[in-house]
N, C-alpha and C positions, 0 to 999 in steps of 0.2 A: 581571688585568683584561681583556686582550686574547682568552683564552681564555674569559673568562665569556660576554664580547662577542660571541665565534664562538659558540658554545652557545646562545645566547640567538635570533643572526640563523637558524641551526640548527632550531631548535624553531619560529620564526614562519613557515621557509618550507616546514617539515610539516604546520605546522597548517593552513596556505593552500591545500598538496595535499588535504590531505585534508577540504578544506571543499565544493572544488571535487568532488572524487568525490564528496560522499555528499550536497553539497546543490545543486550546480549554478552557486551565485547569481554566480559569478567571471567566466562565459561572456558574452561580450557579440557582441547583432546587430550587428555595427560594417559587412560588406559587403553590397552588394547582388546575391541571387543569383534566379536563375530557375528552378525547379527541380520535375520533376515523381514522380510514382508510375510503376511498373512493377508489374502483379501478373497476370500470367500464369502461366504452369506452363514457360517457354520461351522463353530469352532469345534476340530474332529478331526484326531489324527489317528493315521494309519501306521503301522508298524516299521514300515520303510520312511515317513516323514522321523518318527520318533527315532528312528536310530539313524537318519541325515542327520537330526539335530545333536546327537550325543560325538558322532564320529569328527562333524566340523565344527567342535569348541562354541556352537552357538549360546550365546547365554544372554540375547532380548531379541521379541520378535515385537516388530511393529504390525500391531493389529486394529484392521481395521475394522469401527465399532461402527458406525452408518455413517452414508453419504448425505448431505444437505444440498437441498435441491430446490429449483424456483417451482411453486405449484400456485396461481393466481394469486402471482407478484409478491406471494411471500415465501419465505423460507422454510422449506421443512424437511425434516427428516426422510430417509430412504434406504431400502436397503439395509435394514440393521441386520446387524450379528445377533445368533442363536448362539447359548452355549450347550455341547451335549459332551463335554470334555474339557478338561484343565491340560496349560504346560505343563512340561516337566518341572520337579524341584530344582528350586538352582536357575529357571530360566526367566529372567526380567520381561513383562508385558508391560507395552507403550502404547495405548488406546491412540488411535490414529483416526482423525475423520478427514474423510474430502468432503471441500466446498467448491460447489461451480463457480467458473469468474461470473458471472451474469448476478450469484447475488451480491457482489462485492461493487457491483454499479451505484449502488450508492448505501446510505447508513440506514443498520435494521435497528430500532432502540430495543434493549432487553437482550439480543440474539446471540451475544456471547455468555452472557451469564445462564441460558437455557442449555447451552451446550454443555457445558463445566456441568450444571445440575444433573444433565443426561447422562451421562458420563458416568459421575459420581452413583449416580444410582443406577444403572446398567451394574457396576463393579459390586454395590452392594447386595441388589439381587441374587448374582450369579456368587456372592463368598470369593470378590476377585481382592484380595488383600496384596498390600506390599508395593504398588503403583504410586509413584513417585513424577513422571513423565506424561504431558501431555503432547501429540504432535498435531499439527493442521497443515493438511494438503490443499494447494491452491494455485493452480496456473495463473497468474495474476496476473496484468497487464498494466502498459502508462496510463491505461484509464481506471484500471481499479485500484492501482497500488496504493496510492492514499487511505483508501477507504478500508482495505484490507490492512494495513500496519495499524491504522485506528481497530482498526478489532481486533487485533493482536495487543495492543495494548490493556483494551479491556480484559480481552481473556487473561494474562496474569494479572492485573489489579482485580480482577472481582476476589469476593470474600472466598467463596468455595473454591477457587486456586488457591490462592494464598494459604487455606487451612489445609488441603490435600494433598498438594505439589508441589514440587521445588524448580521441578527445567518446564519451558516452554521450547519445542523444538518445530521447524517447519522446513516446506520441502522447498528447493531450489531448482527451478530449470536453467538451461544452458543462456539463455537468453536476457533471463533475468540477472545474471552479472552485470550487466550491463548499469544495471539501478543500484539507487542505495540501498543498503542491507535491509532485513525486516528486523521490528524488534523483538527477537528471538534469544535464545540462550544459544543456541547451533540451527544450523540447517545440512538437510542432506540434499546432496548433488545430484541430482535424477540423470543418469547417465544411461538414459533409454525413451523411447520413443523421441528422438535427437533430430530425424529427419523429415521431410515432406515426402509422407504418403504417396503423393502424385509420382515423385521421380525415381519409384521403384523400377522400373522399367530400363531397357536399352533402349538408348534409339539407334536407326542403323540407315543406311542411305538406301536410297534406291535399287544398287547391287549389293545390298547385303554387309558394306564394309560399316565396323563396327566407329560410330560415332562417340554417343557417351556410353558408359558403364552403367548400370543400373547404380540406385543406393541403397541399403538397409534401410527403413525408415524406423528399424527398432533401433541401431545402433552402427553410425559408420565412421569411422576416423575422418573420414572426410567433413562432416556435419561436426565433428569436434574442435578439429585442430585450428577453428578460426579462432575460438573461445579460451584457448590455452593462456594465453598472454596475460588473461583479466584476473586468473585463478591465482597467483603470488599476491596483488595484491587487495583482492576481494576480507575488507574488515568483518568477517561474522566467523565463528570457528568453524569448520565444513568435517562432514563424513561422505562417504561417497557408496552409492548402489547401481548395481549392474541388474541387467536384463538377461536372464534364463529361461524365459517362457515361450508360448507358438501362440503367433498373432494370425489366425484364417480370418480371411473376408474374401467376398465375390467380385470381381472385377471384370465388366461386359462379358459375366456369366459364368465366368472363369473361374474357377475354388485356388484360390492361391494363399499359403504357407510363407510367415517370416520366422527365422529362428537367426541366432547370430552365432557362427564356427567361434567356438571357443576360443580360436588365434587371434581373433578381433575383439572379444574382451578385455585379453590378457594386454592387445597393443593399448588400447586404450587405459586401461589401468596403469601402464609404465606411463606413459605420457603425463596422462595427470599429477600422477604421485612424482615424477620428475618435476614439474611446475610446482606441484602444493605437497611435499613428503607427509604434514599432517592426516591426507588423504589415508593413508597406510592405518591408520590407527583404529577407526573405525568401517571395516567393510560390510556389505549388506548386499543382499542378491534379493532379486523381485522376482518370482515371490515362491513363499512354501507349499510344493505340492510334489505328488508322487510321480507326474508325468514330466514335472522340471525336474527332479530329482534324478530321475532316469536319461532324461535327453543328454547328457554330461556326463563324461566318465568321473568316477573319483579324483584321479591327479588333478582335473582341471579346475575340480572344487577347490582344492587341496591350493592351488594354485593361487586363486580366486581372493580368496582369505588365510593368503601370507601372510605374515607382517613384515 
């Protein structure tokens, strides 16, 4: 009886492991942390980055370690991180890659467990101890979402997860609510680049009366508030990241500038955090630099990463 017994408590705390790898739903937002993006090509902070990070309770920067890219039909590496500097003590790093949706069109064999290896040894190289978290970024789509959760799955079952890491986290667009969850430990709510490019613009009549309003295509209540509804009850545990950065592109020649008024972050954030209050627990700003840092008064940081 004693031995069925063991067998039996045996079998529920595998099935528990292995609920938590492949569906997530175990992980709970129980702290509150303040946490931002890194995505340069060069880990190298400035004096003004280091004391943002000391002044707004930051203590994990998701950083991005290289981009995976299609180069004749296979996947590879791009883009990697240089290290010529370490975080602060005290501050958690979360090796982050982006992957194109184009390789996620179908299954690469081997291409999770290269990553995890890359990874791993990227961190060894550079004496990056104490990494616990890996994240993957991934615009995903109804045509690659299959293909993409199968490689989320691999990546925590392979052996070099399992011996390094304990969370599997990945990123969420506004759209992707719509699908079933990935299997992830959490996902972060990309709460920027929300809108269509295209409809940055007014349009206006032929005497000049104003028709539509332009949109932010970094960040616009409007491009959010359809998605509100899906956020209560979305089964995966969520943190959520705001956009503080300047997006230039040329338009029929034109040098045009997006940045989003801080009043429009902040509505956005009540809103969400009204639908999902767990939203509160984990905040993250995109991304860390001296020119974001600046664009922003303090209060509105300060604001930003309430709880």
């Amino acid at each position: 009886m004693n031995m069925n017994r063991a067998l039996l408590l045996l079998i529920a705390v595998l099935a528990m492991t292995g609920c938590r790898q492949s569906g997530g739903r175990r992980y709970e937002m129980t702290a509150d942390q303040n946490a931002v993006y890194y995505w340069r090509t060069e880990l190298r902070l400035d004096s003004t980055e280091r004391d943002f990070l000391k002044k707004q309770h930051i203590n994990k920067v998701y950083c991005r370690y290289f981009d995976v890219v299609m180069q004749d039909s296979v996947p590879m590496p791009n883009a990697t991180l240089t290290f010529t500097d370490t975080l602060p003590e005290g501050v958690e790093l979360v090796p982050t890659v982006f992957i194109t949706e184009d390789c996620m069109h179908r299954r690469h064999e081997g291409l999770a467990e290269k990553l995890v290896r890359r990874i791993c040894q990227m961190n060894e190289t550079n004496d990056i101890n104490g990494v616990r978290e890996i994240q993957i970024d991934c615009d995903y789509t109804a045509r690659s979402r299959q293909t993409y959760y199968d490689f989320l799955k691999e990546v925590s079952h392979s052996s070099l997860f399992i011996s390094h890491y304990s969370l599997l986290s990945t990123t969420i667009r506004l759209h992707q609510l719509s699908m079933a969850p990935p299997p992830a430990d959490y996902g972060v709510l990309m709460l920027y680049n929300t809108g269509d490019p295209r409809r940055f613009m007014e349009r206006r009549s032929a005497d000049g009366r104003l028709l539509e309003e332009g949109r932010n295509p970094i960040l616009d209540m409007r491009d959010v508030k359809p998605y509100l509804r899906r956020l209560d009850g979305y089964p995966l545990p969520l943190a959520a990241a705001y956009p503080v950065y300047l997006w230039q592109r040329t338009i029929h020649g034109v040098r045009v500038e997006h940045t989003v008024e801080s009043e429009e972050i902040l509505r956005v954030k009540q809103a969400v955090e009204h639908e999902r209050p767990e939203l509160r627990r984990t905040v993250i700003t995109y991304h860390l630099d001296k020119e974001n840092i600046n664009r922003y008064k303090p209060e509105t940081y300060e604001e930003i990463y309430h709880h």
